[in-house]
C-alpha positions, 0 to 999 in steps of 0.5 A: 498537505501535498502540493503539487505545481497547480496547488494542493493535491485531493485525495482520490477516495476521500477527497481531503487535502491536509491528510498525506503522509511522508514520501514511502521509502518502501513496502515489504509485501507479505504473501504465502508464497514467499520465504520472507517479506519481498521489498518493493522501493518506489521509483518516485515519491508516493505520499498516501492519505491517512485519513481513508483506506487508500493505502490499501490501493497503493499496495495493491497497484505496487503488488501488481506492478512487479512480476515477483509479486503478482505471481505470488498468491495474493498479499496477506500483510505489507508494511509501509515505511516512510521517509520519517523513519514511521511505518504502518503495518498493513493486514490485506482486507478480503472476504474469506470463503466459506465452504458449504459441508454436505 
């Protein structure tokens, strides 16, 4: 359970309290952009909810925090690893466009 000074912390989107991970140690983001996988190391401990997709909000806020990646084309993969040693290898969720053929 995440705790904080004034007791235990909801979750955002799903409002539970028992379903937070490890700290994250760092997220390698994945983008057609780049050669290899570019490494985002947190400045603070950032814990996520297992139990909805809000690990996919704390991708998309780290991407958009740095300069590198946000000028990048928009992630396709991340893998999150925790300070257990764990990960979580994360494919970016997006409708893809379809083109109308004439």
């Amino acid at each position: 359970m995440a705790e904080s000074e004034e007791g235990p912390v909801a979750c955002g989107r799903c409002r539970r309290d028992d379903s937070f991970s490890h700290p994250v140690s760092v997220i390698l983001v994945f983008a057609p952009g780049f050669e290899k996988p570019y490494p985002l190391i947190p400045g603070e401990d950032y814990s996520v909810c297992t139990a909805c997709d809000a690990i996919y909000r704390l991708i998309d806020c780290a991407v958009d925090a740095h300069p590198v990646t946000r000028a990048a084309a928009p992630w396709t993969r991340a893998v999150v690893v925790f300070s257990d040693g764990r990960g979580a290898d994360i494919r970016a969720k997006r409708r893809t466009q379809h083109l109308a053929l004439a």
